[in-house]
DOLOMAR-316521 format. One record per atom (N, C-alpha, C, CB): x, y negated, z; residue number from 0; residue in three letters; chain. Coordinates in pm, whole numbers. Each point is the difference from the previous one (the first is absolute). Glycine has a CB too. Example, Ala and Ser with C-alpha at 12.3 -4.5 7.8 and 13.67 -1.06 7.14 Angstrom:
BEGIN
((1319,569,780),0,'ALA','A')
((-89,-119,0),0,'ALA','A')
((90,-120,0),0,'ALA','A')
((-189,117,125),0,'ALA','A')
((154,-222,-197),1,'SER','A')
((82,-119,6),1,'SER','A')
((-77,-109,73),1,'SER','A')
((118,63,-215),1,'SER','A')
***
This chain:
BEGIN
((12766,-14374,23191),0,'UNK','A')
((-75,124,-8),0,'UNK','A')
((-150,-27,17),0,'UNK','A')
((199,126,89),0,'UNK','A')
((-252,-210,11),1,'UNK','A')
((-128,-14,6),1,'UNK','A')
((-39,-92,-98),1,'UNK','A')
((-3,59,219),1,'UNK','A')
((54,-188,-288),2,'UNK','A')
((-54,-47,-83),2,'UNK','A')
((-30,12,-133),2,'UNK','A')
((59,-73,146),2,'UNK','A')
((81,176,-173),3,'UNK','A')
((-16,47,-100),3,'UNK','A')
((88,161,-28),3,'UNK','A')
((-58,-277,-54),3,'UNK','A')
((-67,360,99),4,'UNK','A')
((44,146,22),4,'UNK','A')
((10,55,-71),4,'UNK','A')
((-56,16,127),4,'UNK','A')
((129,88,-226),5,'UNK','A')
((-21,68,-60),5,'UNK','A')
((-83,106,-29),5,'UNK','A')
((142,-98,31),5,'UNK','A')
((-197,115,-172),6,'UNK','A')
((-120,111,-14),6,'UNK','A')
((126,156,2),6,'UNK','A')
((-248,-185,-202),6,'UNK','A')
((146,289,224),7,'UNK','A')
((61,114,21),7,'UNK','A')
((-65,81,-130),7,'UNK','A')
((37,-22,283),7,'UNK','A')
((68,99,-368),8,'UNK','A')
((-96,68,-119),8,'UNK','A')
((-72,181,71),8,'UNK','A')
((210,-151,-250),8,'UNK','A')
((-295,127,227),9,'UNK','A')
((-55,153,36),9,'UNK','A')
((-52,67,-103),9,'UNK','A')
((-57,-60,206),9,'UNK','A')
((79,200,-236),10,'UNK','A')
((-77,26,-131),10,'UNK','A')
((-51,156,82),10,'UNK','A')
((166,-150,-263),10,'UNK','A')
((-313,115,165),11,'UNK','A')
((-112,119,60),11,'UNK','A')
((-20,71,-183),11,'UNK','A')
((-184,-168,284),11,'UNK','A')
((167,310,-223),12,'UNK','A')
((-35,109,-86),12,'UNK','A')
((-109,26,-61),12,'UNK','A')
((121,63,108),12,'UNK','A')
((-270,-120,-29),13,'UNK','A')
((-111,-41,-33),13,'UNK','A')
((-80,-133,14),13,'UNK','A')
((31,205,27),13,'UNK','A')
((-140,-223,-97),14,'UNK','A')
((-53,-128,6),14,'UNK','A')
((-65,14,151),14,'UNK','A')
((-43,-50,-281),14,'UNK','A')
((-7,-67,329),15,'UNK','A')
((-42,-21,123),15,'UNK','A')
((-125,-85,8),15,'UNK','A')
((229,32,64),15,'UNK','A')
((-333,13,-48),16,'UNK','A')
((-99,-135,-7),16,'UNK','A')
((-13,-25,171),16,'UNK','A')
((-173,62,-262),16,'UNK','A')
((155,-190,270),17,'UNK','A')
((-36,-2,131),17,'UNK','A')
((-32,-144,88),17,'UNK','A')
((136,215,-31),17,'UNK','A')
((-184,-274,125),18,'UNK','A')
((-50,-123,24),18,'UNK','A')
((119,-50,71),18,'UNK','A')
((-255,43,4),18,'UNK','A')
((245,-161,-19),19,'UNK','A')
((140,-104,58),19,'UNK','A')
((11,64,152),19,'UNK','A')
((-51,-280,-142),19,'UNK','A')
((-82,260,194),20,'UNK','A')
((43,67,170),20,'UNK','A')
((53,151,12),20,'UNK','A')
((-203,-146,96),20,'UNK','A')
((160,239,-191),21,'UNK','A')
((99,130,-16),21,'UNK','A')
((153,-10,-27),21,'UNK','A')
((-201,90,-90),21,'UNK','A')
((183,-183,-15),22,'UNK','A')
((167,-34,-12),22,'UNK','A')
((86,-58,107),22,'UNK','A')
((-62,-38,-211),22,'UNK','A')
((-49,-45,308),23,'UNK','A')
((83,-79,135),23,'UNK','A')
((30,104,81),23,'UNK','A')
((-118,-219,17),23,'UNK','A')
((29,299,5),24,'UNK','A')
((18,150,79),24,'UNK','A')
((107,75,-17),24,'UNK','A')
((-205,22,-15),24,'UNK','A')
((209,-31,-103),25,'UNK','A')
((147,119,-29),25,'UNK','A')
((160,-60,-6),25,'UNK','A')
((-177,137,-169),25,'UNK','A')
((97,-288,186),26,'UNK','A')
((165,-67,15),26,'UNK','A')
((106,65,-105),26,'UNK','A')
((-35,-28,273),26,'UNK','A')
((-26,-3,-396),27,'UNK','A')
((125,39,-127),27,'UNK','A')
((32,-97,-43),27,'UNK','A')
((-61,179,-83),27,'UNK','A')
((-33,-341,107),28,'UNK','A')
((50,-76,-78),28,'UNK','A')
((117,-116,98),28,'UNK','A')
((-248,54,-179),28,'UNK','A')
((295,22,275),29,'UNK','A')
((57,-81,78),29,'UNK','A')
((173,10,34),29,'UNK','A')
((-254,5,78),29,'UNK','A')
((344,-92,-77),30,'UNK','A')
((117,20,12),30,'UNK','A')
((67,90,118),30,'UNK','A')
((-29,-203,-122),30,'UNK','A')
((133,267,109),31,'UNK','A')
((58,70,159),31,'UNK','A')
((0,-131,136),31,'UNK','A')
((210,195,-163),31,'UNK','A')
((-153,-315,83),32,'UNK','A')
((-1,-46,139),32,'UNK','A')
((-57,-78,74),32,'UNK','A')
((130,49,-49),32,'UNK','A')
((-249,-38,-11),33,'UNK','A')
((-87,-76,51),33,'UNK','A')
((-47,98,143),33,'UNK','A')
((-70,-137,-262),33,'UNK','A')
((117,246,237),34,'UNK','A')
((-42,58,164),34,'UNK','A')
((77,-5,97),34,'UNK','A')
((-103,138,-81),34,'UNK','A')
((225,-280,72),35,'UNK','A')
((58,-10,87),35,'UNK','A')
((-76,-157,61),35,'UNK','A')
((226,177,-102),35,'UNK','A')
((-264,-221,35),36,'UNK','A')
((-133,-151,17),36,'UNK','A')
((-31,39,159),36,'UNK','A')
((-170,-25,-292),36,'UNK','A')
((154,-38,372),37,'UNK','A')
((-51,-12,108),37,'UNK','A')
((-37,-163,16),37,'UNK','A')
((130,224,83),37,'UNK','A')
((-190,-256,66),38,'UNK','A')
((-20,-121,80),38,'UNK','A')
((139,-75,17),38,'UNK','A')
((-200,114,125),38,'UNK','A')
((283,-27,-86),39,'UNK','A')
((148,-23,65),39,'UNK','A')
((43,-76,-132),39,'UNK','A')
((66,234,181),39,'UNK','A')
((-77,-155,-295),40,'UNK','A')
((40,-41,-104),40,'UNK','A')
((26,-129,-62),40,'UNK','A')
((-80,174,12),40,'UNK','A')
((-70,-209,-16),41,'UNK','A')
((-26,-104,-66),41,'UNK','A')
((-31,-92,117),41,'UNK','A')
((-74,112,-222),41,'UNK','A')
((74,-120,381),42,'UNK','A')
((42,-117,49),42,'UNK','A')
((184,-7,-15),42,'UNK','A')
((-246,-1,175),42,'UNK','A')
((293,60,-199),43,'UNK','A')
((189,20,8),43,'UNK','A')
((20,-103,-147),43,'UNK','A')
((64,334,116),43,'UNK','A')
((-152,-269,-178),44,'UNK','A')
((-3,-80,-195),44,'UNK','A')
((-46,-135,52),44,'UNK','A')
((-109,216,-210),44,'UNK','A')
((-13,-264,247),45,'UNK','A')
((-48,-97,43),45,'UNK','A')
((109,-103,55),45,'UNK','A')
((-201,145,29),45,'UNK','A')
((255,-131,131),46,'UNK','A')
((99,-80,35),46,'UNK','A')
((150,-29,-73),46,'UNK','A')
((-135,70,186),46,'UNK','A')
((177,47,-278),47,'UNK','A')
((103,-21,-61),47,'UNK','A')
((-35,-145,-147),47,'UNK','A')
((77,312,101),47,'UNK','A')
((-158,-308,-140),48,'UNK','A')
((-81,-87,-81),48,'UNK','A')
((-30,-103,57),48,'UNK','A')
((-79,149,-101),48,'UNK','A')
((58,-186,225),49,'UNK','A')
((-56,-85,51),49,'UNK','A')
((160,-112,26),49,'UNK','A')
((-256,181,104),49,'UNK','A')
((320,-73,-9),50,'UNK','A')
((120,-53,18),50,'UNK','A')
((113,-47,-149),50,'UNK','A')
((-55,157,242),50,'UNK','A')
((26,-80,-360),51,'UNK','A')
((96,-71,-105),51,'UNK','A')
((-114,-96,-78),51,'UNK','A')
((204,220,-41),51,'UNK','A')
((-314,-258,79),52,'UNK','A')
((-52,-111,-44),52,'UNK','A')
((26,-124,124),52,'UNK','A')
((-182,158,-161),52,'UNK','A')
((224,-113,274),53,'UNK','A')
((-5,-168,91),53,'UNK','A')
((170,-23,-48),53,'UNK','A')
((-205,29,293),53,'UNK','A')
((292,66,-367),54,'UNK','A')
((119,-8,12),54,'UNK','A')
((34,-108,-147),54,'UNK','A')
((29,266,160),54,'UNK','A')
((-108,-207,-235),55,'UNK','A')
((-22,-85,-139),55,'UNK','A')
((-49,-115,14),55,'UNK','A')
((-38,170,-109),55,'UNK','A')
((-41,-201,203),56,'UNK','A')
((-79,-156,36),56,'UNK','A')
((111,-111,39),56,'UNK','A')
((-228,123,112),56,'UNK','A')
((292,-55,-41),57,'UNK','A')
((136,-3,102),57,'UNK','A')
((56,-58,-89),57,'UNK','A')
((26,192,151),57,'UNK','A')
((64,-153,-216),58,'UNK','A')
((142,-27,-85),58,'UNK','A')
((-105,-75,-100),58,'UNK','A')
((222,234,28),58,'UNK','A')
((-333,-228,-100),59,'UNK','A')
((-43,-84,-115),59,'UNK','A')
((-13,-132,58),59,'UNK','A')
((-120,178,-127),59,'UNK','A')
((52,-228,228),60,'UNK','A')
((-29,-129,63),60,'UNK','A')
((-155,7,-28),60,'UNK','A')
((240,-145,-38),60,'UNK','A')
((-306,214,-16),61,'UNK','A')
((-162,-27,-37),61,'UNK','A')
((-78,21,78),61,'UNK','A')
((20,43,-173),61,'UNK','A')
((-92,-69,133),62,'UNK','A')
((-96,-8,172),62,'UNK','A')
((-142,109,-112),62,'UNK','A')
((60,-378,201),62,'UNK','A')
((-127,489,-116),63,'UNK','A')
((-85,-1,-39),63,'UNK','A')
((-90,1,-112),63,'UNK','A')
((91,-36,149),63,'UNK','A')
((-108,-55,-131),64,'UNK','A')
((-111,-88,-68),64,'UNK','A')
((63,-30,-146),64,'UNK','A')
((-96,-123,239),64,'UNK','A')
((197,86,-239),65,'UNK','A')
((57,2,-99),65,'UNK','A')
((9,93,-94),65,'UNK','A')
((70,-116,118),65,'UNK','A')
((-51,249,-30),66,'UNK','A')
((13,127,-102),66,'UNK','A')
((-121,26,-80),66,'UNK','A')
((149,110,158),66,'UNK','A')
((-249,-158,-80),67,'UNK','A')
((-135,63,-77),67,'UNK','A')
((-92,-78,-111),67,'UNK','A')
((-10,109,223),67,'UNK','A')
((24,-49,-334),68,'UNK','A')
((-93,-47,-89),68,'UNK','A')
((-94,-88,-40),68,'UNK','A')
((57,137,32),68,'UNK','A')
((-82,-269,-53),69,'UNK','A')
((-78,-113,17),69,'UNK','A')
((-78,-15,-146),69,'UNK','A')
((173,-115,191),69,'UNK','A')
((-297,134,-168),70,'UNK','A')
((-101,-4,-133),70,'UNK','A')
((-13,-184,5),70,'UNK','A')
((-182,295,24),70,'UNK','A')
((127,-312,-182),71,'UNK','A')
((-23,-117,-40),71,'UNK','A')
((-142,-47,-47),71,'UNK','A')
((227,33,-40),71,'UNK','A')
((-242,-116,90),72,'UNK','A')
((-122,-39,-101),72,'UNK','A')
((-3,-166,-29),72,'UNK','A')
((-154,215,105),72,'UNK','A')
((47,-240,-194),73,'UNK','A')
((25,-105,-96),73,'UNK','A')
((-147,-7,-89),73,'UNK','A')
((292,46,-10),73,'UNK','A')
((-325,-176,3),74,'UNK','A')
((-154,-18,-49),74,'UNK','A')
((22,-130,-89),74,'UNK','A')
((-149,104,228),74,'UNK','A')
((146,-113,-338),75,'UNK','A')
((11,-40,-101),75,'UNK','A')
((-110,-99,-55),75,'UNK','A')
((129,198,-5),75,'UNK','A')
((-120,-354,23),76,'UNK','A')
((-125,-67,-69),76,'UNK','A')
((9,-10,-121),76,'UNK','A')
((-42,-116,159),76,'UNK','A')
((-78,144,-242),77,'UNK','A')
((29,-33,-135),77,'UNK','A')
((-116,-121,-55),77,'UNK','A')
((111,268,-33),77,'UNK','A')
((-200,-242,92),78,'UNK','A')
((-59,-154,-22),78,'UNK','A')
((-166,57,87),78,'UNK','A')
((152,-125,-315),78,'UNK','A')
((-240,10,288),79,'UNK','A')
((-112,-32,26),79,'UNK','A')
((-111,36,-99),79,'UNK','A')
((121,-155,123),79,'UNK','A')
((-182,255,-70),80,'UNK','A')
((-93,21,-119),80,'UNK','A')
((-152,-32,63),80,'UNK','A')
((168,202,-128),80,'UNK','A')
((-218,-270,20),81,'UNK','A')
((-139,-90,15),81,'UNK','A')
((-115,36,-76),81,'UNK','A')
((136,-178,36),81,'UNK','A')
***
């Protein structure tokens, strides 16, 4: 749900002009449940995530370091120019 929430269709009777912070104000462009979002929330989301990533480390054998992404580089002689 939080990563990938669904849009909600709303349909209005007239046009609306109005500035992004009017639109934040009126909270139309926002899902129902996001007004259940709290602190509680997302530390509860936080440790549950936390805990099925040491659980995956666990049973894989990888350490870390391993999981993460390693850039390359590489410098190429092609000759001597005089």
């Amino acid at each position: 749900m939080l990563a990938h929430g669904k849009p909600i269709d709303k349909v209005f009777d007239e046009e609306v002009v109005a500035t992004a912070e009017e639109l934040e104000a009126q909270r139309i462009i926002y899902a129902r449940w996001e007004a259940q979002i709290n602190h509680a929330f997302f530390s509860d989301a936080y440790a549950d995530v936390e805990q099925i990533w040491r659980e995956l480390l666990t049973k894989s054998g990888l350490s870390v370091f391993e999981t993460i992404t390693h850039g390359t580089r590489q410098i190429s002689f092609i000759e001597h120019v005089g």
